[in-house]
SERO-4910 file (N, C-alpha, C, O; in steps of 0.05 Angstrom, whole numbers):
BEGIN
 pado doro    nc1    nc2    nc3   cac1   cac2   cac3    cc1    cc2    cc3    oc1    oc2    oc3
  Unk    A   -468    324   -114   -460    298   -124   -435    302   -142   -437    319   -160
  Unk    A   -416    289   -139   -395    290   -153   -393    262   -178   -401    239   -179
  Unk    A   -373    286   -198   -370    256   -223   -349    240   -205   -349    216   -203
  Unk    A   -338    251   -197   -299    243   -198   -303    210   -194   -320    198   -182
  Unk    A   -290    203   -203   -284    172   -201   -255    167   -183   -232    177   -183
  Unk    A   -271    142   -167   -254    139   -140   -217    130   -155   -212    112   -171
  Unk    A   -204    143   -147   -173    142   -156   -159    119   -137   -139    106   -144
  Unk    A   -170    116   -110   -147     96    -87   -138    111    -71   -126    130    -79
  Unk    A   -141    106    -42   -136    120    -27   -125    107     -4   -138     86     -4
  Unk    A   -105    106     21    -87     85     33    -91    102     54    -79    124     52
  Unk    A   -106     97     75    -97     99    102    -81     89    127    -82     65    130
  Unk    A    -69    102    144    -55     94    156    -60     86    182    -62    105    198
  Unk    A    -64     56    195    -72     53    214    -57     56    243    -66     61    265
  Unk    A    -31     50    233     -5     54    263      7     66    246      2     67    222
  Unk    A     33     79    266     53     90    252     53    110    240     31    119    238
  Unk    A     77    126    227     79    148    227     53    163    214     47    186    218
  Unk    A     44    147    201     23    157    173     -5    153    184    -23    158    168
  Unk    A    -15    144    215    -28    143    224    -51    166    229    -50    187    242
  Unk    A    -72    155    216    -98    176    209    -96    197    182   -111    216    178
  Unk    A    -76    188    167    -62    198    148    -75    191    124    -76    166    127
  Unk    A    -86    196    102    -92    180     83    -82    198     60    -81    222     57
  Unk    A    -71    172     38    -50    180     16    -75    175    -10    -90    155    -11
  Unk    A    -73    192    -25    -91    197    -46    -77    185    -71    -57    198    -78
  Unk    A    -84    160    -88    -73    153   -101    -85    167   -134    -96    153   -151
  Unk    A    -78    194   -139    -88    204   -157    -71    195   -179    -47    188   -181
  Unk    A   -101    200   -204    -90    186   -230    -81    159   -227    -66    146   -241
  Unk    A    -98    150   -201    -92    112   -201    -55    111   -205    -44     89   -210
  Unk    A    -46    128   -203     -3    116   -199     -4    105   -173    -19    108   -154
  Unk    A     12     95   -178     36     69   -162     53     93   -147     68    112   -152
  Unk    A     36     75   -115     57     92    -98     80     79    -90     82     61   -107
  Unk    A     94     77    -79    127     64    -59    126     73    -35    123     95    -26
  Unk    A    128     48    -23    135     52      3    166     43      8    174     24     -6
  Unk    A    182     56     26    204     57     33    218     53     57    217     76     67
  Unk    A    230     40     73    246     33     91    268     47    104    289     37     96
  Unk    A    272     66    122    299     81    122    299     76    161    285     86    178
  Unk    A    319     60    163    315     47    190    293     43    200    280     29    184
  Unk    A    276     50    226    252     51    233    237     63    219    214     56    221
  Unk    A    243     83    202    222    102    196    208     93    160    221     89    139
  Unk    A    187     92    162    174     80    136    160    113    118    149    132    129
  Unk    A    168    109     92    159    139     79    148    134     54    152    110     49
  Unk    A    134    145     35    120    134     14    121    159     -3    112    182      2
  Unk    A    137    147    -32    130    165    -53    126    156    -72    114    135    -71
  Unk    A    135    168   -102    130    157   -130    155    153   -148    158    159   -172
  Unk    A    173    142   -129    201    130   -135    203     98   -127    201     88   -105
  Unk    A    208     88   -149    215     47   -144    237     46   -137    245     25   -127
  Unk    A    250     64   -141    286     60   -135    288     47   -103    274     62    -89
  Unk    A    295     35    -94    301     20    -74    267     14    -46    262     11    -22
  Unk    A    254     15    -69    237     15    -50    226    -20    -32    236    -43    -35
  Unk    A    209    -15    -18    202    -50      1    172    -58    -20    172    -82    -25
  Unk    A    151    -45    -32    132    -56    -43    118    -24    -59    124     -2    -52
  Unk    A    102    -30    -79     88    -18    -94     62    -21    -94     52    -42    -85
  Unk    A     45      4   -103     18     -8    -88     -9     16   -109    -13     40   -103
  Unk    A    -20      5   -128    -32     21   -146    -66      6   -139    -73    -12   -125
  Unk    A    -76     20   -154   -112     15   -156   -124     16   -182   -125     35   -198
  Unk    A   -135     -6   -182   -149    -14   -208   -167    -13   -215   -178    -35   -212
  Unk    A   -183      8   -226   -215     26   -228   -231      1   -237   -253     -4   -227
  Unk    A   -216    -18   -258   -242    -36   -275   -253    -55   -256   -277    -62   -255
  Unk    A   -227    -67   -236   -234    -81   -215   -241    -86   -190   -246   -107   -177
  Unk    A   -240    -49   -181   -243    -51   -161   -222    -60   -143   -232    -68   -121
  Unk    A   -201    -60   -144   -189    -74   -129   -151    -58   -136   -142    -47   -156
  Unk    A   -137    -65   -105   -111    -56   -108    -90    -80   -119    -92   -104   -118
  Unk    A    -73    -65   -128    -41    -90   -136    -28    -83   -120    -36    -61   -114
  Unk    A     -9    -90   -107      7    -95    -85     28   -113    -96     24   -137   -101
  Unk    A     51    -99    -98     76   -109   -109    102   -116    -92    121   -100    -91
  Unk    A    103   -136    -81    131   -132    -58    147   -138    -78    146   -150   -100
  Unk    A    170   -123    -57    195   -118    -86    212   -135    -63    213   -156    -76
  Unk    A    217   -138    -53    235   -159    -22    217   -182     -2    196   -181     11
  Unk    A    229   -196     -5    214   -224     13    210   -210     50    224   -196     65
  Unk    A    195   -218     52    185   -207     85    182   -179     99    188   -170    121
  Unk    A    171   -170     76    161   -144     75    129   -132     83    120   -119    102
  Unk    A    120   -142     58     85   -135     55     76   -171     72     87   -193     69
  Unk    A     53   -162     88     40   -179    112      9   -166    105      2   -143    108
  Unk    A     -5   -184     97    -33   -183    108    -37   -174    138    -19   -171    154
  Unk    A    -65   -172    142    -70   -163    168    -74   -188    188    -79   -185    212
  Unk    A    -70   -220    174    -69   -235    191    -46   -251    196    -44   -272    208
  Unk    A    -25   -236    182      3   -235    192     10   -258    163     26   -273    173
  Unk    A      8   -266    140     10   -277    122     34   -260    107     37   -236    111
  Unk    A     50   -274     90     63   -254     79     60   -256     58     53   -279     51
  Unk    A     63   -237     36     61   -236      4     90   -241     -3    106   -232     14
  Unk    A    101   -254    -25    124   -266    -31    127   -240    -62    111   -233    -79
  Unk    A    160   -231    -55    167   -217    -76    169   -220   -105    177   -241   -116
  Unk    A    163   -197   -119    161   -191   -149    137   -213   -159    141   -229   -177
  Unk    A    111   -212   -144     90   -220   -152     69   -210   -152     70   -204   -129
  Unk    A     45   -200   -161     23   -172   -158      1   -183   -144    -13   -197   -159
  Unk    A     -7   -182   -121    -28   -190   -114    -51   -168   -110    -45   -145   -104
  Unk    A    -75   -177   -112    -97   -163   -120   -108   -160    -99   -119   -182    -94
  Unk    A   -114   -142    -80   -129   -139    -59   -155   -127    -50   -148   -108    -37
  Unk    A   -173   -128    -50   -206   -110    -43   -206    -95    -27   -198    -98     -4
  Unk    A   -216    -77    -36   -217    -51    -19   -226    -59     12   -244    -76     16
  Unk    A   -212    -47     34   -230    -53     62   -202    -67     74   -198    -66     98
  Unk    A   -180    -84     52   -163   -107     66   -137    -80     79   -129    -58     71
  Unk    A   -130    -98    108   -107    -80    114    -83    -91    109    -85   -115    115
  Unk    A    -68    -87    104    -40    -95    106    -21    -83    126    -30    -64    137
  Unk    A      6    -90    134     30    -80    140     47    -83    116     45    -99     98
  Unk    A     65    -61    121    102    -61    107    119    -68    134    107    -65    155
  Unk    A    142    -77    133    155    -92    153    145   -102    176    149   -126    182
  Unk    A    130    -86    191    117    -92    221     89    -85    222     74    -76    205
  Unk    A     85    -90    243     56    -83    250     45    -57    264     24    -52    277
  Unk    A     68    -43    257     67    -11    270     75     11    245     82     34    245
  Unk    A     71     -9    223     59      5    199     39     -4    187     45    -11    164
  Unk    A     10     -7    195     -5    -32    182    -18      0    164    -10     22    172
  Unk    A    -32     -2    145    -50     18    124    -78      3    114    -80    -21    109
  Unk    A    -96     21    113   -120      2     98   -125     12     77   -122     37     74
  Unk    A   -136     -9     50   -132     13     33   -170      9     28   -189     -7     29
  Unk    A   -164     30     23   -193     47     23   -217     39      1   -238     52      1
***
């Protein structure tokens, strides 16, 4: 049985990151990034498409688009930029298309 307390974890359902899951240790704010087709994720805001951290008290992720028509729910809805929306574990999203969708964990 482990103490560890769950930190956030983002899997990747299409796309490059597909079966991939990103470990949001120490609960930081990851970036996801845009570089023609290809989508990449680190711990730089500098030009990034959305931000995306986990919130132990609530259970729940923030999801930050930094550009309008970027971050999409999984039922094709879009989240409107520089606003934090709070998401429950289990919800999938996309960044630009739907051949980057992630769930976060």
């Amino acid at each position: 049985m482990s103490n560890q307390k769950f930190e956030g974890a983002v899997t990747g359902k299409e796309g490059s990151y597909k079966d991939k899951t990103l470990l949001l240790e120490n609960r930081c704010e990851v970036f996801f990034h845009i570089e023609g087709e290809q989508i990449y994720v680190d711990q730089s805001p500098e030009g990034a498409e959305a931000g995306i951290w986990y919130i132990e008290q609530r259970e729940e992720y923030a999801v930050q688009p930094a550009k309008t028509s970027t971050v999409y729910l999984k039922s094709g809805q879009p989240l409107g930029k520089n606003r934090i929306y709070y998401l429950p574990r289990g919800m999938e999203i996309w960044i630009a298309s739907r051949k980057n969708s992630f769930l976060l964990e």
